[in-house]
C-alpha positions as CSV (number, residue, x, y, z in Angstrom):
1,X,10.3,-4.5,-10.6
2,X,12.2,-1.7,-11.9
3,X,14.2,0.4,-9.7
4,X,14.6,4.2,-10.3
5,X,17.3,6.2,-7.7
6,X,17.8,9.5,-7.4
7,X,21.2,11.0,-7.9
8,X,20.6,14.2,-6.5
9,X,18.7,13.6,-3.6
10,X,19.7,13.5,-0.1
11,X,18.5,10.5,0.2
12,X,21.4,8.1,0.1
13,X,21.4,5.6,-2.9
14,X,21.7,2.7,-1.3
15,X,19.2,3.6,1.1
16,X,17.0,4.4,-2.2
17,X,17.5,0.9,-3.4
18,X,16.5,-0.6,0.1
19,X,13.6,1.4,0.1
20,X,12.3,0.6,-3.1
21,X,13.0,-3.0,-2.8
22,X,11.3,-3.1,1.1
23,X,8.0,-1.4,-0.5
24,X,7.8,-3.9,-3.2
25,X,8.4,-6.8,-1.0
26,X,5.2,-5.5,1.7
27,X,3.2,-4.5,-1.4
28,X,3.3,-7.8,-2.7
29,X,4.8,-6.4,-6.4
30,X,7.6,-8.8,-5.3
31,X,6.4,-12.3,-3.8
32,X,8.1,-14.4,-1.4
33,X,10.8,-16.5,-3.3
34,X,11.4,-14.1,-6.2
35,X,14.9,-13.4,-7.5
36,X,16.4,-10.1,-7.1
37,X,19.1,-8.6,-9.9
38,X,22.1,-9.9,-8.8
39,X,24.3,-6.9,-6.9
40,X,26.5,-6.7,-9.6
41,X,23.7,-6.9,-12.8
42,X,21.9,-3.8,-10.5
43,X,24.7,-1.6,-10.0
44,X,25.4,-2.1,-13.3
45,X,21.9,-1.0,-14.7
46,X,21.8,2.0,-12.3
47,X,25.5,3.1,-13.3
48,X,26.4,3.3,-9.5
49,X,29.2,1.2,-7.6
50,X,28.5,-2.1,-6.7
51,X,29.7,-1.8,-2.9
52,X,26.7,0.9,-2.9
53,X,24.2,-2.3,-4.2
54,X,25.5,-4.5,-2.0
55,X,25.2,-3.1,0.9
56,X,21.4,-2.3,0.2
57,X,20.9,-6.2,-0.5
58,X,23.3,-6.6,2.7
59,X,21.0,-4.1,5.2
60,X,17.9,-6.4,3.5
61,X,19.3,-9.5,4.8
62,X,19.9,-8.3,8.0
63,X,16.4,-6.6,8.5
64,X,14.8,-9.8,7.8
65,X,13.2,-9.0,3.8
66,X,15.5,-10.5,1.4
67,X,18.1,-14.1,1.3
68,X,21.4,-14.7,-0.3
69,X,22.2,-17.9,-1.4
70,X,26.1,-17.8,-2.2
71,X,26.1,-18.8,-5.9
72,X,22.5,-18.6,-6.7
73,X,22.0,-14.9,-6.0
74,X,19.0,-12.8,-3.6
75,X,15.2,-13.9,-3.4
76,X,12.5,-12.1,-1.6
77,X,12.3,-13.6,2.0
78,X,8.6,-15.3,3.6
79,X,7.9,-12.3,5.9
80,X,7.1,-13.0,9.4
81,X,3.5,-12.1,10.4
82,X,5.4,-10.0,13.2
83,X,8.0,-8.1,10.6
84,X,5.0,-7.1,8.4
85,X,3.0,-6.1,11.0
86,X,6.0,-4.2,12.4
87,X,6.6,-2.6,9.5
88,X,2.6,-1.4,8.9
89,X,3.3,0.1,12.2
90,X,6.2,2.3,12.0
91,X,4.7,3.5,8.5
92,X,0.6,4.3,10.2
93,X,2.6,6.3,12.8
94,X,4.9,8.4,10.3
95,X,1.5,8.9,8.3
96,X,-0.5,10.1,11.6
97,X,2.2,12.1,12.8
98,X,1.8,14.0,9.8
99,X,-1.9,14.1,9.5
100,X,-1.5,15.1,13.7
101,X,1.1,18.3,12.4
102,X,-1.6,18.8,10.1
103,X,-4.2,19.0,12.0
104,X,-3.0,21.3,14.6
105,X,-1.5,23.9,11.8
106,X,-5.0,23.7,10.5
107,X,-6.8,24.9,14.0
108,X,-8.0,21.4,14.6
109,X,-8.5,20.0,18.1
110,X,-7.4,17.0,19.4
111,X,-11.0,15.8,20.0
112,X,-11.7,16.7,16.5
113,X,-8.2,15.0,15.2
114,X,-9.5,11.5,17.1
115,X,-13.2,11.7,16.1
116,X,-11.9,12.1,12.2
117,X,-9.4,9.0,12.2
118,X,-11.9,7.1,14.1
119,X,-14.5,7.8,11.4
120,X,-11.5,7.0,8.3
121,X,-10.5,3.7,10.5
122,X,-14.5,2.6,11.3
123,X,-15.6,3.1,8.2
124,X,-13.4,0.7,6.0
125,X,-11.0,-1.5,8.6
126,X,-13.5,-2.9,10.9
């Protein structure tokens, strides 16, 4: 996986780095068990500080995606069913709260809004 960041966007870097890594990981481009760059081979490669890599492999850890064996380096964690359906989640709703803004700047009502996801839901996911 190669991982691209942003120097001038307001997104902080190692926030960049955890995103990238988290998206890869519920996408499946990284697979439970596969080695990460090591903190210090990444920071290197991105030309940023390693405290800033670490502490985007640190904030992985915690939030359940990624493990650190001292010595051996970071592989991609077994997701729980519940973490990746958690996850699914909180990224539907960011999705339908912009389709909902939308909608509304668009005249649409709320009976139209529901009828229209329930025809893009019913259609393919049921």
């Amino acid at each position: 996986m190669d991982i691209f960041i942003n120097n001038k966007s307001d997104i902080p870097l190692h926030k960049q780095i955890y995103d990238k890594i988290k998206r890869g990981i519920l996408t499946g481009e990284l697979r439970e068990g596969e080695p990460l760059p090591t903190v210090r081979g990444l920071a290197k490669d991105l030309r940023i500080s390693i405290i800033t890599t670490a502490r985007a492999y640190k904030d992985l850890e915690q939030d359940g995606f990624i493990d650190t064996v001292v010595g051996k380096g970071s592989f991609v964690a077994r997701l729980s069913d519940g973490l990746q359906r958690e996850e699914y989640l909180k990224e539907a709703e960011k999705l339908m709260s912009k389709a909902a803004e939308k909608a509304a700047c668009g005249g649409m009502s709320k009976e139209e809004f529901v009828r229209l996801a329930e025809e893009f839901y019913g259609g393919k996911y049921e």
